[in-house]
N, C-alpha and C positions, 0 to 999 in steps of 0.2 A: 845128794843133788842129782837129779835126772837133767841129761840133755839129749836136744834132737836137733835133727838135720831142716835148715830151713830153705824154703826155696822161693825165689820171687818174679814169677814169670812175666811181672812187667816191663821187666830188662832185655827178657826176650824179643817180645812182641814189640816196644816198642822203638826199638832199632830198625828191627825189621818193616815195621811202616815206615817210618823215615825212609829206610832206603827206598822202600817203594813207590814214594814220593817221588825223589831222586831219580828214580830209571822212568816215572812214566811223564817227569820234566822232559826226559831229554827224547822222548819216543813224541812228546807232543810238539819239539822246537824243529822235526826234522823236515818238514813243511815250510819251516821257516821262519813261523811264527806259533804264540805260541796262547790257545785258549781264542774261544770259549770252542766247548766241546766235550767230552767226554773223557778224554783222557785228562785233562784241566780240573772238573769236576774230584775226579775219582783221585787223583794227585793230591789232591787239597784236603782232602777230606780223611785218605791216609797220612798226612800229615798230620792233622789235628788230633786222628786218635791216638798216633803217636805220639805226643804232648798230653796229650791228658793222661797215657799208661804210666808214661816216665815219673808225671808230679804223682801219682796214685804209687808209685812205687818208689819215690823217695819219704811219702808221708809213711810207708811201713818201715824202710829202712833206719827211720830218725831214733828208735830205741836202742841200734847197731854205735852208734856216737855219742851213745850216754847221753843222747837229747837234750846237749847244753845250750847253753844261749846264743852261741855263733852256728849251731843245728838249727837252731829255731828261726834265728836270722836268715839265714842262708834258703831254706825251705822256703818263707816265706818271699823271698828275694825272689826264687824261684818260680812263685806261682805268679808274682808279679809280672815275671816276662814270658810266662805261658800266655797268662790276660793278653798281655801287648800280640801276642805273636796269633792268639784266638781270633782275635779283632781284626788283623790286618789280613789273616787267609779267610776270616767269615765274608770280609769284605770283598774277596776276590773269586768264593764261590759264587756269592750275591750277583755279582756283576756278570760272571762266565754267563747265569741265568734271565739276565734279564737281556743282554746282549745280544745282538745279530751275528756282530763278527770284531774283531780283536782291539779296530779302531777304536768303534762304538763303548768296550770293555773298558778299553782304556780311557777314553773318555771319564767314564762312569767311576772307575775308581779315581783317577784324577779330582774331579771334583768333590769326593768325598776328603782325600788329603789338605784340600785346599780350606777344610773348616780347620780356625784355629785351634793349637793344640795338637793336632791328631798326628801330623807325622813327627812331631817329636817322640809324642808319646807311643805308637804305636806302631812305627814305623826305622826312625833313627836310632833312640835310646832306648827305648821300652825293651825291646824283645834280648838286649844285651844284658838285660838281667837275668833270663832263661839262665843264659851260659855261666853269667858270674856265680850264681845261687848253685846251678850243675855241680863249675868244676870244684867250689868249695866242700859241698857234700861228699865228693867223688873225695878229696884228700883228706877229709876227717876218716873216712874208709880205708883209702891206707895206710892212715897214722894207728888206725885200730888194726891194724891186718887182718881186713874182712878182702880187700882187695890189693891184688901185686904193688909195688911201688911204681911199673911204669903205668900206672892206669890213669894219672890225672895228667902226663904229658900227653897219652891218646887222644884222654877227652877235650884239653884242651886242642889238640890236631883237630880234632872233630870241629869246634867250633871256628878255626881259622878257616879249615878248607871252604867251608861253607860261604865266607866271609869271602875268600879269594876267587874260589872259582863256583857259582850254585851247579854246574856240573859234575863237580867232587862231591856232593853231595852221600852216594852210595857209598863210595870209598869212606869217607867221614863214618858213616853208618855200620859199617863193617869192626871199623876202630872202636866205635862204643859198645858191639855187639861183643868184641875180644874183652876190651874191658871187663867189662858187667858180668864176664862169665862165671864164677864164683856163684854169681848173687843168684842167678838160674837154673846154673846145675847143681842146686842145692850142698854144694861143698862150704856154708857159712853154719858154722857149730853154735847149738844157742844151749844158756841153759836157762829151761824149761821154765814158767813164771817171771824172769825177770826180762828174757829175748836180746840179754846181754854175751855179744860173742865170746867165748873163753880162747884163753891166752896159748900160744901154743904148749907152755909146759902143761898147761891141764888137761889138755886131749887123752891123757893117759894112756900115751908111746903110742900110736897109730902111724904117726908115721907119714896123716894126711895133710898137705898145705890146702892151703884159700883159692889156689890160681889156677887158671883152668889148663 
């Protein structure tokens, strides 16, 4: 049996949009207010490619969890609150765009909330499925020891801070970046045709753990 080193740089990357979200939030509120403009724009939009790296990089990781039916669940839980969390920052580049100024913005997304349905779904509850889908994935990974055991209290920190303060935001982003680090710096052992991580007695004494 031949194994290799695998590595999945959408752990990298997309933390690090998140965070970049997060610092040009808070470079956009220092006026006071916050959008339409360029920093609004550019925020939002690293946002979303950071959600679409993370699902693109949980759908490679699901053969790491023996791609059972609570993986399958869970992923798909997951793209579910991507959708929701797509929609409500599509909505809010849409508006930055058509907007004069923050009122107007707000206006604009307002009345799109106000169609039935939407902030339940896309707004309230929807996008809490991002996290719930997230952090289950995140502990099928440490139950595999492809990642540390403190990686799913991170991820979950990740998703409270958020929740508490959207200024924690980076700090949040940083926790996932610690996290995922295994899954980046290619320290996840596969063997070869199956992309099933091997156990630590198999490594054949190296010596090497999962954590970064």
């Amino acid at each position: 049996m031949t194994t290799s080193r695998s590595a999945y740089p959408q752990f990298l990357y997309g933390p690090l949009l998140l965070g970049a979200y997060g610092l040009l939030r808070i470079l956009d509120g220092l006026d006071g207010e916050r959008g339409p403009g360029p920093a609004w724009t550019a925020g939002h939009l690293c946002f979303l490619a950071g959600v679409l790296l993370l699902v693109l990089g949980y759908h490679r990781i699901r053969p790491l969890t023996l791609d059972t039916r609570l993986t399958t669940a869970a992923f798909w839980t997951t793209c579910a609150g991507a959708l929701a969390l797509g929609v409500q920052f599509t909505a809010d580049v849409v508006s930055g765009f058509a907007a004069a100024d923050h009122q107007a913005m707000s206006d604009i997304v307002g009345r799109f909330m106000a169609i039935p349905g939407v902030e339940p779904a896309f707004y309230a509850y929807g996008p809490l499925l991002f996290f719930l889908g997230q952090l289950t994935l995140t502990v099928q990974l440490a139950a595999r020891k492809v990642l540390k055991p403190w990686a799913p209290p991170l991820v979950l920190a990740d998703s409270l801070l958020a929740y508490a303060d959207k200024d924690l935001i980076p700090l949040g982003a940083a926790l996932l970046l610690y996290s995922y680090a295994p899954l980046y710096r290619g320290r996840v052992l596969v063997a070869e045709g199956d992309n099933v991580p091997l156990a630590q007695g198999q490594r054949g004494g190296r010596g090497e753990g999962t954590g970064a």
